[in-house]
C-alpha positions, 0 to 999 in steps of 0.5 A: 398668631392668626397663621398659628390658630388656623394651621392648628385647626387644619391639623385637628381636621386632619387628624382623623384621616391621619389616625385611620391611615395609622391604624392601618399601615401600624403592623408587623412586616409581612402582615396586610394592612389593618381594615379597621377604622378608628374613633378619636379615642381609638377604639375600632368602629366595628369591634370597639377594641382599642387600636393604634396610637393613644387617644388624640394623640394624632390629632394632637401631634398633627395640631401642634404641626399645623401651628408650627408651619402656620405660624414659621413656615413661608408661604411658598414652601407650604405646600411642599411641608404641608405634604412632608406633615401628612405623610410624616405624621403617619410615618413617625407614629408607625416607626414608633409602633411597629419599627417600620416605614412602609413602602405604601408610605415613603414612596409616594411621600418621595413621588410628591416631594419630587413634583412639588420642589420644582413647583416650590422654588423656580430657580435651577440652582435650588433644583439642583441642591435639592437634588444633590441634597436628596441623593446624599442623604439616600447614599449617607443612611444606604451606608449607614443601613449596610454597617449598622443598625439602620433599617432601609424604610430609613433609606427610603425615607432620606431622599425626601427629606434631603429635598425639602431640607435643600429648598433652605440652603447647604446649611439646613441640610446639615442642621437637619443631620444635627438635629436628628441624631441629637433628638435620635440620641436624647430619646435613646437616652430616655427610653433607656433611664425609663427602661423602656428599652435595653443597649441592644434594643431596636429603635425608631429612627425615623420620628427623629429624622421627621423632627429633625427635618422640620426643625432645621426647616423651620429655624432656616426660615426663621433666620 
């Protein structure tokens, strides 16, 4: 309980640079990233038009991450999964604003994720898994992104995923995959019953990677 309270009040604490980072990656391809900087309700500092995600709905998103890792999460696989919440957090609400994941994002999301396995697990065959884990799902979604619809900020996004999912074991990797295109497929089937989007409508996918992910780690842990 205490882990769940205190991971829920860090996440509220980040929840402010998290907008801010929102904010400002949340634009069209091909468009510089956005200079203003949000209040909690927002509304931009400087102009106060309103911007970004709903009120507190980051703040909100990355509380109820905080009092999921801080209640599920172990010890040793929190600073690697505290890593994957930042980052991720401002992934998905940037998929699901403008239908992208920034290089400026799923880089240096891959960079940290590649530093902090190694540092989370001492063991040279957890390493290796990670690693294999890491290249199958980048070659699985590149195959995906070459036949269908799936965008390459996906791609980038897959080999940290797969990293951290291999730090559990084979079959939270596969959990993972489960558990994303379930999640992928009921927010579809949502969006179209409340017409929000049409059959040849573009959708997010990396929300449900993101969700996935954790959902797979989290229920590893548990087991």
């Amino acid at each position: 309980m205490f882990g769940a309270v205190l991971g829920a009040l860090l996440g509220l604490l980040a929840g402010a640079p998290l907008r801010a980072a929102v904010t400002r990656f949340a634009v069209p391809s091909g468009e510089p990233p956005r200079a203003c900087l949000p209040t909690p309700l927002g509304r931009c500092v400087r102009h106060g038009e309103l911007l970004g995600p709903p009120p507190l709905a980051v703040e909100a998103a990355a509380a109820a991450l905080g009092a999921a890792l801080g209640a599920w999460a172990p010890a040793r696989w929190l600073p690697v999964l505290v890593w994957l919440a930042l980052f991720g957090t401002v992934l998905g609400f940037v998929d699901a604003a403008v239908k992208r994941l920034p290089d400026a994002l799923t880089l240096p999301l891959f960079l940290g994720t590649a530093v902090l396995v190694p540092l989370t697990d001492h063991d040279p065959a957890v390493w290796r898994r990670c690693a294999l884990a890491a290249g199958g799902l980048g070659l699985l979604y590149l195959l995906l992104a070459l036949l269908g619809p799936m965008g390459l900020g996906d791609v980038k996004l897959a080999p940290s995923l797969g990293a951290v999912l291999g730090l559990a074991s084979w079959r939270a990797v596969y959990a993972g995959l489960l558990y994303t295109w379930v999640l992928a497929a009921l927010w579809a089937v949502a969006l179209l019953v409340l017409r929000r989007a049409g059959r040849r409508s573009e959708l997010a996918f990396g929300p449900a990677m993101l969700l996935g992910t954790l959902a797979a780690v989290l229920a590893a842990a548990g087991s």
